[in-house]
C-alpha positions in Angstrom: 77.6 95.8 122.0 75.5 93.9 119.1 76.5 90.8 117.9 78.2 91.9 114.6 80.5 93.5 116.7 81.2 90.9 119.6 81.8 88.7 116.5 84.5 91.1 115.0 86.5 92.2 118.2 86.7 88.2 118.9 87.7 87.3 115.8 90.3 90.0 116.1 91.4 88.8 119.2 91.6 85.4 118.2 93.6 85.9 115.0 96.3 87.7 117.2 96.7 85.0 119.8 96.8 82.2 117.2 98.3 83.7 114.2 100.9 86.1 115.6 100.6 89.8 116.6 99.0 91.5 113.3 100.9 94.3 111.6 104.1 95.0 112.4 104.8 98.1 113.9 106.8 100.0 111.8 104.4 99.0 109.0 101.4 100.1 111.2 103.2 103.2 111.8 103.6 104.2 108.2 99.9 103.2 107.9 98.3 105.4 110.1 100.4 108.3 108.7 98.8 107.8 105.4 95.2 107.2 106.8 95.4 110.4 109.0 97.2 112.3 105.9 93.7 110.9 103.6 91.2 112.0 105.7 92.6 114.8 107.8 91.8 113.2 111.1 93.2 111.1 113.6 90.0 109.7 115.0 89.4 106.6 113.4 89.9 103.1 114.0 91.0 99.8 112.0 87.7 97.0 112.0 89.1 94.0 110.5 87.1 92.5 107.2 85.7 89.3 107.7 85.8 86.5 105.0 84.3 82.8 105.3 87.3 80.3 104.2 84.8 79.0 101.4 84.8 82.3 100.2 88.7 83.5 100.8 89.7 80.3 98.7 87.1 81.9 95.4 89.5 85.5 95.7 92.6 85.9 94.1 94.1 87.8 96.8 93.3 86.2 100.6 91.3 88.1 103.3 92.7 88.2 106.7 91.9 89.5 109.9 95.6 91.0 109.4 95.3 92.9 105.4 91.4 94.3 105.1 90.0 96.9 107.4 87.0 99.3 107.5 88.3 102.5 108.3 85.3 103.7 110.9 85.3 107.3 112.3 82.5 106.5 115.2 79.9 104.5 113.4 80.5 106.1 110.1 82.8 104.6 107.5 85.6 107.0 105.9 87.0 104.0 103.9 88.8 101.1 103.4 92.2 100.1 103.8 94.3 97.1 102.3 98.2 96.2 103.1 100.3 93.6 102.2 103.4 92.9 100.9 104.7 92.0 97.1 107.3 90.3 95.7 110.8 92.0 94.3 113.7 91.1 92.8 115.2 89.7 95.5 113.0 90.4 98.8 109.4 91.9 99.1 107.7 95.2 99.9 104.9 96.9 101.8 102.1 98.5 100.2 98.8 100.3 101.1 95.9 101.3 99.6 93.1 103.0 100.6 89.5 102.9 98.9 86.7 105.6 99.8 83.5 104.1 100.9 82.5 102.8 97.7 85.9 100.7 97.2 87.3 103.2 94.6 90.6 103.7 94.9 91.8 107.1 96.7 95.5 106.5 97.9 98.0 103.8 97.5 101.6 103.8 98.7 105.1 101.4 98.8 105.4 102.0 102.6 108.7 99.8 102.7 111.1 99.2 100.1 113.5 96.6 100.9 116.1 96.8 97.6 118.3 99.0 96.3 116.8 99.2 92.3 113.4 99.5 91.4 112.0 101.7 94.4 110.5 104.4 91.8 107.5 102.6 92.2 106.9 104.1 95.1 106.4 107.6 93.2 103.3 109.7 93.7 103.6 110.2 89.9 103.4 106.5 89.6 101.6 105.2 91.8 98.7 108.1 90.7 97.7 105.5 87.7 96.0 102.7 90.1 93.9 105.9 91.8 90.3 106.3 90.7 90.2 102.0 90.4 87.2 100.1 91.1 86.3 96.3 91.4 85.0 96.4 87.8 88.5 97.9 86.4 91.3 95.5 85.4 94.9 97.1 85.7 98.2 95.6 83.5 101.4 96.2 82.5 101.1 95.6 79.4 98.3 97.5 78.4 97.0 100.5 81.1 99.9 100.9 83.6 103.4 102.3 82.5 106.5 100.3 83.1 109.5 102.4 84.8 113.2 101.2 83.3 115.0 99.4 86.1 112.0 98.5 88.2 110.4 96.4 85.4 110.0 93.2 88.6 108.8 95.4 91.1 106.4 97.1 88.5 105.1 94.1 87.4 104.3 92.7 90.7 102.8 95.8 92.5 100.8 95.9 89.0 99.6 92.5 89.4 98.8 92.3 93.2 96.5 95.2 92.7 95.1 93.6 89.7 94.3 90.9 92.2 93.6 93.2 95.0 90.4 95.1 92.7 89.6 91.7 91.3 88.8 90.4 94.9 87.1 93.6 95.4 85.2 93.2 92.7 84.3 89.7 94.1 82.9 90.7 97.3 81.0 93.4 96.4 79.1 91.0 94.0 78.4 88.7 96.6 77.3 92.3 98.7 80.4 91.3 101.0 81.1 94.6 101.4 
């Protein structure tokens, strides 16, 4: 095992005895059905993304050992994948999205919705506008992404974490991060 590696499967041990257990299951659950639905295979394995803490503080959205993985078949990479959660009216939901190897945007779903109004963002039809997004590509709700009446919070917020989310992107590939 080289070094890179040794480095990575530490890390990834040491961020799940020190900061909890990592996904949570249902949530890793729903992931895996979307990765395996993506790229027709369910060979593959999650590689955490590394981030220094000098850099994490420069990106709008934070890097953890628990949000940013490589998606590796063997030693090649399909993709990546990003989850979090975002901000509702009242609680917060779960979203992925998946990037091919070169961090455009191929997939992205609302895994969990937690309320009763405002889960139409979790549409194909909408959630189709964010695919085809790259680092360089600035999303809004104002000017490129359309609104959906009664889900104008949880439209705005899933617009602005991925705003972030390709922003950070953006980031680290300058920095040939990733």
């Amino acid at each position: 095992m080289n070094f890179r590696k040794r480095t990575t499967v530490v890390l990834a041990i040491f961020s799940l005895v020190f900061f909890g257990f990592g996904i949570p299951k249902n949530v890793q659950k729903k992931m895996d059905k979307e990765v395996e639905k993506v790229f027709d295979t369910t060979n593959y394995s999650f590689v955490p993304v590394t981030v220094s803490k000098t850099v994490n503080e420069q990106l709008p959205t934070k890097i953890t050992a628990d949000n940013f993985f490589h998606i590796k078949q063997g030693n090649t990479l399909l993709g990546y994948a990003f989850v979090d959660q975002a901000p509702s009216k009242t609680a917060q939901f779960d979203y992925l999205v998946i990037f091919n190897p070169n961090l455009k945007i191929i997939h992205s779903k609302v895994l969990i919705y937690r309320e009763e109004y405002g889960g139409e963002i979790g549409s194909k039809r909408w959630l189709e506008q964010f695919t085809g997004k790259t680092g360089k590509d600035r999303v809004s709700h104002e000017t490129n992404i359309d609104g959906i009446s009664g889900a104008t919070i949880s439209v705005r917020s899933m617009t602005t974490s991925l705003d972030n989310l390709l922003q950070t992107v953006g980031i680290l590939q300058e920095k040939k991060m990733l």
